[in-house]
Short mmCIF file of the C-alpha atoms (twelve columns), coordinates in Angstrom:
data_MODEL
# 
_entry.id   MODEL 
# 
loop_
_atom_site.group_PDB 
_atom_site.id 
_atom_site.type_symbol 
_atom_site.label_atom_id 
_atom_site.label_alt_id 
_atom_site.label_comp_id 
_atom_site.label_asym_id 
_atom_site.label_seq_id 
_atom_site.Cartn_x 
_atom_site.Cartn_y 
_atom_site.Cartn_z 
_atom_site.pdbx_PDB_model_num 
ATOM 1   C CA . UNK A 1   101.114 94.185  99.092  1 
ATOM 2   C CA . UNK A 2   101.469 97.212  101.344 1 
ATOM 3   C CA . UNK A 3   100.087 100.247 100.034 1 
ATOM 4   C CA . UNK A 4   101.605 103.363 102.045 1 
ATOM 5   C CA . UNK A 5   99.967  106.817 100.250 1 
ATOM 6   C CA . UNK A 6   103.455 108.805 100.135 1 
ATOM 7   C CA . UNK A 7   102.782 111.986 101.541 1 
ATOM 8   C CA . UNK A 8   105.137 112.884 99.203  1 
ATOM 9   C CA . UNK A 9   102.823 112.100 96.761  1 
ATOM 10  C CA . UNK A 10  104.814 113.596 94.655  1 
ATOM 11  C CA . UNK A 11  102.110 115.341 93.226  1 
ATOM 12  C CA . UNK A 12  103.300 117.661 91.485  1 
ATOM 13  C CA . UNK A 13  102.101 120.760 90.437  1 
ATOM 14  C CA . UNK A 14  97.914  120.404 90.172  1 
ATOM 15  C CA . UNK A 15  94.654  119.257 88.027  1 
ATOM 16  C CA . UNK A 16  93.049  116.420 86.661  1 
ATOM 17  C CA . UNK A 17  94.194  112.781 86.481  1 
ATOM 18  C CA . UNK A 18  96.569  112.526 83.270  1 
ATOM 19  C CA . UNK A 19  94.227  111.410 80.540  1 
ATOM 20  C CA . UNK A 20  97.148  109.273 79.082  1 
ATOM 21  C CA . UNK A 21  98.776  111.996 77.129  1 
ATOM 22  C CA . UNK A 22  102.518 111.653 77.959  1 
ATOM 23  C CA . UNK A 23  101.906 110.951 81.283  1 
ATOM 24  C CA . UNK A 24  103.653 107.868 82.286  1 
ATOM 25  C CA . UNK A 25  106.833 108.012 79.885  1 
ATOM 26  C CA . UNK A 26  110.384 108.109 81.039  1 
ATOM 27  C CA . UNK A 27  111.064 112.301 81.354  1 
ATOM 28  C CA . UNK A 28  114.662 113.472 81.455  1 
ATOM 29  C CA . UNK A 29  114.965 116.092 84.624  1 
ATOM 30  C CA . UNK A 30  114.796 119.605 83.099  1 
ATOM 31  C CA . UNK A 31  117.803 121.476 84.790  1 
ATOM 32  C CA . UNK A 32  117.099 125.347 83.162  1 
ATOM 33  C CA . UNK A 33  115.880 127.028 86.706  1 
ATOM 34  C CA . UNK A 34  113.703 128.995 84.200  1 
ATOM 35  C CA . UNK A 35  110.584 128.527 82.812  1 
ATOM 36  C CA . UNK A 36  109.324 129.679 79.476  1 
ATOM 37  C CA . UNK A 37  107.504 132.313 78.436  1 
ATOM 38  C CA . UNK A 38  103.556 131.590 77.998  1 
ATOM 39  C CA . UNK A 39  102.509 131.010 73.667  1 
ATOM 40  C CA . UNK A 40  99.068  131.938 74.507  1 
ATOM 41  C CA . UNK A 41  97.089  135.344 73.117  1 
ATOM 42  C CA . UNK A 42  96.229  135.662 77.077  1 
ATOM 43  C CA . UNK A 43  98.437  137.109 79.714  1 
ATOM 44  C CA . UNK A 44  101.732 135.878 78.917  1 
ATOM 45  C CA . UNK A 45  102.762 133.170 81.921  1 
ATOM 46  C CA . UNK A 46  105.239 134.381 84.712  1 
ATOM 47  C CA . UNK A 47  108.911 132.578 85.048  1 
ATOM 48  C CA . UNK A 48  109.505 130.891 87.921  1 
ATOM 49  C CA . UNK A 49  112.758 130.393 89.705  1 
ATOM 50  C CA . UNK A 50  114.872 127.384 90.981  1 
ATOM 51  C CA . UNK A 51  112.940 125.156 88.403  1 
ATOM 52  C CA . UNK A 52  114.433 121.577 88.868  1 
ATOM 53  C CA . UNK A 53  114.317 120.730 92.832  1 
ATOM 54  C CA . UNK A 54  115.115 117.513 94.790  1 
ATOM 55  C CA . UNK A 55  112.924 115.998 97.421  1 
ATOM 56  C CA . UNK A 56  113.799 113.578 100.239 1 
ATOM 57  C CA . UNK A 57  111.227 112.221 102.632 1 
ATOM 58  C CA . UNK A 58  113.924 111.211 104.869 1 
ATOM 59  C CA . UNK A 59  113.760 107.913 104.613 1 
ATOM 60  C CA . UNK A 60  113.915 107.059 101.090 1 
ATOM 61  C CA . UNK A 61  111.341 108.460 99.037  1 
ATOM 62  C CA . UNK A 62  113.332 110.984 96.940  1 
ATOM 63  C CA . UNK A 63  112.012 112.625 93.399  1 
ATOM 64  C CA . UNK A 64  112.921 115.573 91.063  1 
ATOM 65  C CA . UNK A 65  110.395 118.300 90.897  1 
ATOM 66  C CA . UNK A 66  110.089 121.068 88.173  1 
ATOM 67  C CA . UNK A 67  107.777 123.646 88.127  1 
ATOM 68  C CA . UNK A 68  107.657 124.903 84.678  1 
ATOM 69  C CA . UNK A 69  105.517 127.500 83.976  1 
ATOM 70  C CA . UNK A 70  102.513 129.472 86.311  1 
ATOM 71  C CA . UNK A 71  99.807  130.802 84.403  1 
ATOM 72  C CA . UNK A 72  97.729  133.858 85.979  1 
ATOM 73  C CA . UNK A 73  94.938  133.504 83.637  1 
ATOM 74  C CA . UNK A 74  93.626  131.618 80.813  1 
ATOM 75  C CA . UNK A 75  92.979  128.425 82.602  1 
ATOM 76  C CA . UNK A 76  88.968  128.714 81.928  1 
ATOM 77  C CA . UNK A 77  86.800  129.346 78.802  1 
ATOM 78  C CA . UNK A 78  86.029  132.678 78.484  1 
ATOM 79  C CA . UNK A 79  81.911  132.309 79.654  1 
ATOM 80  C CA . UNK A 80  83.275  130.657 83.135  1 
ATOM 81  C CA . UNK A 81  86.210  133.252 83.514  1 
ATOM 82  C CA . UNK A 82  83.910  135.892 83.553  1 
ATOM 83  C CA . UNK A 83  81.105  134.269 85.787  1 
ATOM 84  C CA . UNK A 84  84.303  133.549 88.658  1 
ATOM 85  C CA . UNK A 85  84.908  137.182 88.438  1 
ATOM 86  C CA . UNK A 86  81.715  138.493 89.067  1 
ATOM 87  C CA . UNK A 87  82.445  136.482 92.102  1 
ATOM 88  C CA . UNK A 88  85.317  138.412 92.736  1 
ATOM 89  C CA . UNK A 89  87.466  135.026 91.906  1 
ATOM 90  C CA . UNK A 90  89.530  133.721 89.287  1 
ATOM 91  C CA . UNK A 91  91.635  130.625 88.352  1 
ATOM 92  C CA . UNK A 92  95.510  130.374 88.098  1 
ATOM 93  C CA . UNK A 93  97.511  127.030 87.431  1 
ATOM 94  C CA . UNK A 94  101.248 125.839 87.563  1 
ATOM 95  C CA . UNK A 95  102.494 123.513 85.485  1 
ATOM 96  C CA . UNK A 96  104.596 120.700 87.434  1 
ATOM 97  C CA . UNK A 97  106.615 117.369 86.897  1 
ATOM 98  C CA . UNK A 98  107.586 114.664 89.142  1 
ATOM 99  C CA . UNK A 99  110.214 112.578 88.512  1 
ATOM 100 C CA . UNK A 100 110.114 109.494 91.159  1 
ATOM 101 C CA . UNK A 101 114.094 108.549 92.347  1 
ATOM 102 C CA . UNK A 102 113.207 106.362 94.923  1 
ATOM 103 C CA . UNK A 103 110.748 104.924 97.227  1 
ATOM 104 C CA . UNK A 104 110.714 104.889 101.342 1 
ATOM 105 C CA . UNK A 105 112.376 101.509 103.405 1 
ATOM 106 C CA . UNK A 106 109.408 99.414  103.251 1 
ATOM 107 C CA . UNK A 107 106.972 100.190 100.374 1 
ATOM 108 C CA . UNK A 108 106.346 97.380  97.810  1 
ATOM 109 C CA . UNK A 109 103.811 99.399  95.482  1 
ATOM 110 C CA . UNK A 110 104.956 102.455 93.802  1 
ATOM 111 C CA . UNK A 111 105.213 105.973 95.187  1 
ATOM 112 C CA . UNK A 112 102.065 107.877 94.589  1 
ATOM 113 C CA . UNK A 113 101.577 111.782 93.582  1 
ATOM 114 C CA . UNK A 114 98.636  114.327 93.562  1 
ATOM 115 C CA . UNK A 115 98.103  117.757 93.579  1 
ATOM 116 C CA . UNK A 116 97.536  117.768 97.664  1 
ATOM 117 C CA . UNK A 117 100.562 119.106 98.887  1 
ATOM 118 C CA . UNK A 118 100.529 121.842 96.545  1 
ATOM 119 C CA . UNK A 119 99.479  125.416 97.465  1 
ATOM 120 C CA . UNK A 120 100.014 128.736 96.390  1 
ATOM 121 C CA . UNK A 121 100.649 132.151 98.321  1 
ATOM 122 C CA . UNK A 122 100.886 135.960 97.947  1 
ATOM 123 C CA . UNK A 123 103.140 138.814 99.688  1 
ATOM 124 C CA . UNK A 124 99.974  139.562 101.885 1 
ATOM 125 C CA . UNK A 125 100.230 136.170 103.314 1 
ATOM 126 C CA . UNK A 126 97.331  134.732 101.776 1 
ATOM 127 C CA . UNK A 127 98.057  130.936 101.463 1 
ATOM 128 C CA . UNK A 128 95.669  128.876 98.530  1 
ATOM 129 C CA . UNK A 129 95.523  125.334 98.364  1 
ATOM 130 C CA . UNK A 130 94.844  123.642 94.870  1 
ATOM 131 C CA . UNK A 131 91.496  122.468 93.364  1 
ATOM 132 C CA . UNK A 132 89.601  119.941 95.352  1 
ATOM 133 C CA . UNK A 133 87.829  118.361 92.562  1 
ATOM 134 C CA . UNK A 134 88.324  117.869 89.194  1 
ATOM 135 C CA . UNK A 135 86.765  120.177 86.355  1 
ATOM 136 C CA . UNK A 136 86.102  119.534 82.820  1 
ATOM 137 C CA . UNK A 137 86.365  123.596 82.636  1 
ATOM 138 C CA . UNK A 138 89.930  123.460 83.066  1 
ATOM 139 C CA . UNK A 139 91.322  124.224 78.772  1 
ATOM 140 C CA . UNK A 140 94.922  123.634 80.477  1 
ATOM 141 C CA . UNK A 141 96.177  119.741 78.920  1 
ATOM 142 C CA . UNK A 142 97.911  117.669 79.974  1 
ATOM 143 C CA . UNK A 143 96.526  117.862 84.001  1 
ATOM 144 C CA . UNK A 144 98.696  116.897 86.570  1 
ATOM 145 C CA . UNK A 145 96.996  113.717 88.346  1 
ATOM 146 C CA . UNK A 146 94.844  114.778 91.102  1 
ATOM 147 C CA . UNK A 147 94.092  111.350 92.975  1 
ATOM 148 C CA . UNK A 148 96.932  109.322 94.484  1 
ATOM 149 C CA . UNK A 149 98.435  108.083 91.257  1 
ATOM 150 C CA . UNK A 150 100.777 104.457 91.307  1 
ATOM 151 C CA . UNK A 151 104.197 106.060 89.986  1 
ATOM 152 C CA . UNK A 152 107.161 103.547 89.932  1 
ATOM 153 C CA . UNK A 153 110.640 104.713 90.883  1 
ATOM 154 C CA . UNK A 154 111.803 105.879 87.128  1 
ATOM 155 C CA . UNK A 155 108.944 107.132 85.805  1 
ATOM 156 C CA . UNK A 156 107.449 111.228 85.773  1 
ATOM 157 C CA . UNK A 157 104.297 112.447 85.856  1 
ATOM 158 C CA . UNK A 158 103.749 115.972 84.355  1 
ATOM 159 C CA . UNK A 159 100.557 118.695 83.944  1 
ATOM 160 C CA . UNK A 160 98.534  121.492 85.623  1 
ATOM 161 C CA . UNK A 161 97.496  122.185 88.724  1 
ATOM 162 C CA . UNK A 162 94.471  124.819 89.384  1 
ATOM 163 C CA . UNK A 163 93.755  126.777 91.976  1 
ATOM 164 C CA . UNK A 164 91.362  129.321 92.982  1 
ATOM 165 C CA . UNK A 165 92.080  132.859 94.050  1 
ATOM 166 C CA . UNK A 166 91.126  136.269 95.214  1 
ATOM 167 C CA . UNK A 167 90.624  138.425 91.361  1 
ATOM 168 C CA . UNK A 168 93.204  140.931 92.293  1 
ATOM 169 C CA . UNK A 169 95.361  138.188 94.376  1 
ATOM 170 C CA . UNK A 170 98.996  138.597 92.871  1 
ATOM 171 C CA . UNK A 171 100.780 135.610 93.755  1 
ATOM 172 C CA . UNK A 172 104.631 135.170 94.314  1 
ATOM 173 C CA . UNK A 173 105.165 131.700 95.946  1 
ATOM 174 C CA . UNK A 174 104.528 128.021 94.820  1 
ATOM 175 C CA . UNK A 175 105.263 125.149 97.407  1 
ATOM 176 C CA . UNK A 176 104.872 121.202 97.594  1 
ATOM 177 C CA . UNK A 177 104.655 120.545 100.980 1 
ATOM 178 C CA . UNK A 178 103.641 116.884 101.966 1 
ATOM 179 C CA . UNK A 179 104.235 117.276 106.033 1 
ATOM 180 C CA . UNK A 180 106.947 114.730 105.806 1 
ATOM 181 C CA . UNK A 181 110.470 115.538 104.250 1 
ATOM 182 C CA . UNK A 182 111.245 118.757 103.160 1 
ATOM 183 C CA . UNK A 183 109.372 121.846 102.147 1 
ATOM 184 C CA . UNK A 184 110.220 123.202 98.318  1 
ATOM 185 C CA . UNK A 185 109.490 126.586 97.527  1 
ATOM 186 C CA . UNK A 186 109.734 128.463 93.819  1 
ATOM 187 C CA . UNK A 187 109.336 131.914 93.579  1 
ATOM 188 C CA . UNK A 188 107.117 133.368 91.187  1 
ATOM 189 C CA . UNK A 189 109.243 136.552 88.530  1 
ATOM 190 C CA . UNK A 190 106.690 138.926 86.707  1 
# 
């Protein structure tokens, strides 16, 4: 069997290998554009725009990716939260679903996704690439699957992504871009 890591590892959106929680089901493309308003007692989550998004690798590898909802806080327990700010840092997340359409000319295992071609950015220009390990700190469930993660054509894979930034960073882009295909962008509202 040839095993080609898809750069478009559709990886959606950013955290911890699913646990098994819904993560391998049959998913239904969500075709709103907007995402939902946080249900947490923390800062409520920002909407983000052009929610449901289609990637092509160019040569077969296609997939349907939502970003649902970004988070600006609440993603760590309250002792950790404040020990990353007296760094001057804090934690943000986006939560993200790939939906795998097709595979490339040439691949006999399934497409794999992670949270590597996902990054952040603000209007200053500051770019922030997602977590590079796993964290049990993370209170954010389902997580999106961090590691390259067998996903047959048909099948989703949905969760959070984390990522660290600056504690008065303000960000206002979200992109997947796996340096083959093209580049999706969603813009943050407040």
């Amino acid at each position: 069997m040839t095993r080609r890591t898809l750069p478009l590892v559709l990886v959606l959106l950013v955290l911890v290998a699913c646990q098994g929680q819904g993560d391998g089901g049959q998913e239904a493309s969500d075709t709103t554009g907007n995402v939902a308003p946080a249900t947490t007692t923390r800062a409520p989550d920002a909407k983000v725009r052009e929610g449901t998004q289609k990637y092509d690798d160019g040569t077969g590898g296609t997939a349907n990716i939502t970003v649902f909802r970004y988070r600006d806080a609440g993603l760590l327990p309250a002792y950790a939260a404040s020990e990353w700010k007296r760094e001057g840092k804090r934690t943000v997340g986006i939560e993200v679903r790939t939906c795998v359409t097709g595979k490339p000319a040439g691949l006999e295992d399934e497409v794999t996704v992670s949270w590597a071609p996902w990054s952040i950015s603000d209007a200053a220009g500051g770019n922030y690439e997602a977590f590079s390990a796993q964290s049990d700190l993370l209170v954010v469930q389902p997580l999106y699957p961090q590691n390259d993660r067998p996903t047959p054509v048909g099948t989703c894979r949905r969760g959070w992504i984390a990522f660290d930034v600056g504690h008065n960073t303000r960000p206002t882009v979200i992109e997947y871009a796996p340096g083959i295909g093209n580049v999706l962008k969603w813009r943050i509202r407040r």
